[in-house]
C-alpha positions as CSV (number, residue, x, y, z in Angstrom):
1,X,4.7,-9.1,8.6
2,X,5.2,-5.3,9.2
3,X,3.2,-2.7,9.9
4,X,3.2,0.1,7.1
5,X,1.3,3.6,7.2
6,X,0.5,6.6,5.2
7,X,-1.6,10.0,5.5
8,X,-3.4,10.7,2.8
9,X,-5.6,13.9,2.5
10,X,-5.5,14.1,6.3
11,X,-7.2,10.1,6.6
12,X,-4.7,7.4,8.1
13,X,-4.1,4.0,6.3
14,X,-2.8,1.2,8.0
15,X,-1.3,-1.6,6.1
16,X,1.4,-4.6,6.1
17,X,4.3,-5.7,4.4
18,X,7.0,-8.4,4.2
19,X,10.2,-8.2,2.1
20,X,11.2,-11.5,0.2
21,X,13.9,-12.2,-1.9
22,X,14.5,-8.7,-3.1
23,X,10.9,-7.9,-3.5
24,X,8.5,-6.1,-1.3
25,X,4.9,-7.1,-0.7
26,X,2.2,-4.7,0.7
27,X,-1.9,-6.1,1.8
28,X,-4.5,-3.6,2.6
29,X,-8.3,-4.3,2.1
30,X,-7.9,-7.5,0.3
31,X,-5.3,-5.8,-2.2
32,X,-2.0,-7.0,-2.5
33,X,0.9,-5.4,-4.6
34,X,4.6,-6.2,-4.6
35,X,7.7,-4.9,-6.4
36,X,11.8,-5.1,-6.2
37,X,13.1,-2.4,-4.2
38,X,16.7,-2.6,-5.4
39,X,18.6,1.0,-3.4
40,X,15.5,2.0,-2.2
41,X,14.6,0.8,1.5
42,X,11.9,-1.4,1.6
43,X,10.1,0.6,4.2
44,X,10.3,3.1,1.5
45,X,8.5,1.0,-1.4
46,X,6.3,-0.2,1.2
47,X,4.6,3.0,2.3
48,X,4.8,4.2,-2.0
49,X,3.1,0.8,-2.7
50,X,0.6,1.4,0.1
51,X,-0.3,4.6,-1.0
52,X,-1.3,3.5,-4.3
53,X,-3.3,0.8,-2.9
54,X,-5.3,3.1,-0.7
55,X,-5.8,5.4,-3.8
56,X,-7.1,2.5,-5.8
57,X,-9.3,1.1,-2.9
58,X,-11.0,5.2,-2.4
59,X,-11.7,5.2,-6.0
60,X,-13.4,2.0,-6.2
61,X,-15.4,3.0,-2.9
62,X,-16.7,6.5,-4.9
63,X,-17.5,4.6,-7.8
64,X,-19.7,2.5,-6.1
65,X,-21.1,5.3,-4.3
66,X,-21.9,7.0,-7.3
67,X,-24.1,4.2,-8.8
């Protein structure tokens, strides 16, 4: 596994990644998402797929916070 990090709205995420058979695989906070990353680097598709899992993971957290 690799690390993989993004800035987002001036907060740091930290997250890891392998790449497998032509497919990248991204954990953070008990998510996981993977897709192919064909041309594109994997580091690439790893810190896109990160970023939508930190997204995903701040919603939930202001939902919940909002109940």
């Amino acid at each position: 596994m690799r690390p993989v990090e993004v800035e987002i709205d001036g907060n740091r995420y930290t997250g890891s990644y392998r790449v497998v058979a032509g497919s990248v695989i991204v954990y953070f906070a008990s998510e996981t998402r993977f897709t192919t990353y064909g041309l594109t680097r994997p580091e690439v598709m790893a810190r896109w797929l990160l970023t939508d899992l930190c997204r995903k993971v701040e919603a939930r957290k202001r939902k919940h916070a909002s109940s």
